[in-house]
N, C-alpha and C positions, 0 to 999 in steps of 0.2 A: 306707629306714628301716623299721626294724620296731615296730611299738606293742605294747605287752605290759600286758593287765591284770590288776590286783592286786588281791586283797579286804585283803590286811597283807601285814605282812613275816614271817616263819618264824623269823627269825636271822640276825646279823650278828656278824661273823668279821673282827677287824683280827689281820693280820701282815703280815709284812715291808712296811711303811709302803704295804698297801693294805689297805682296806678291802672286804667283798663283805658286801651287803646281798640276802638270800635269800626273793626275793618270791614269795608264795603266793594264792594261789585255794582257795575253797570249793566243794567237789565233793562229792557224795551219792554214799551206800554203803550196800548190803544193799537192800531187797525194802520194796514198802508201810509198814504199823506198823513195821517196824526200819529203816529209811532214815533216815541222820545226815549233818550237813555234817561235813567232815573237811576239814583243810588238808592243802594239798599244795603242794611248793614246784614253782613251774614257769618259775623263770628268779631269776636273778645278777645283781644289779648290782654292777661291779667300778667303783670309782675309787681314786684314789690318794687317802692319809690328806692331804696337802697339799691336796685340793680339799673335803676334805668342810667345813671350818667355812664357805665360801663354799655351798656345795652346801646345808647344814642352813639357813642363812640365809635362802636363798630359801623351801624350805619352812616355816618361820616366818611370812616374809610374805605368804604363799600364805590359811596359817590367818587369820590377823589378816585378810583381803578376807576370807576365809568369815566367820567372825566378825561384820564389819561390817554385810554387808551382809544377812547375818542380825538382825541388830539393826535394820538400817534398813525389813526389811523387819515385822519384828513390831511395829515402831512405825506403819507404818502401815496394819496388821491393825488396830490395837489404835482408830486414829483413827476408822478405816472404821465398827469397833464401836458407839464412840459416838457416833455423827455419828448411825446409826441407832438408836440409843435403848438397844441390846443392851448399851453398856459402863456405861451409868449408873447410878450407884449406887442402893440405894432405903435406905430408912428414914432420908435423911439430915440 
C-alpha cells in the first residue's frame, strides 16, 4: 500500500460517474529572498461518484473528533490556567 501526503487538494473533476480528487503538496521555488510555496499536484484520488457521499461522511466525522477534542483539550488548558491563579479574573 502506498501512503501519499497532501498539504490540500488542487481540483476535483467529476465525469462519467467518477470522481478524481487532485491532491497537492507545497514545494519552494526560486533562490533565498525569492523562495515561494507553490502547489503542486502529486497524485489522483480516483473513486466512483457512488461512493463518494459515504467517502465525504467519514471525512466529516473525522473533523467533528478534531474538533472535539480540540475543544476538550482547550478546556483544560483553560482549567490548568486558573487552577494557577493565571485565568482569574482581577478587578472583580
Amino acid at each position: 500500500m502506498n501512503e501519499i501526503f497532501a498539504d490540500g487538494i488542487s481540483g476535483i473533476v467529476i465525469a462519467n460517474n467518477v470522481v478524481r480528487v487532485e491532491l497537492a503538496r507545497l514545494r519552494p521555488t526560486g533562490q533565498g529572498d525569492q523562495q515561494k510555496l507553490v502547489a503542486q499536484t502529486t497524485a489522483t484520488l480516483i473513486l466512483p461518484t457512488s461512493a463518494l457521499r459515504d467517502f465525504t461522511s467519514q471525512l466529516a466525522n473525522s473533523v467533528k473528533q478534531i474538533e472535539e477534542r480540540a475543544g476538550q483539550a482547550g478546556g483544560d488548558a483553560a482549567e490548568a490556567a486558573a487552577g494557577d491563579g493565571k485565568g482569574e479574573k482581577k478587578g472583580g
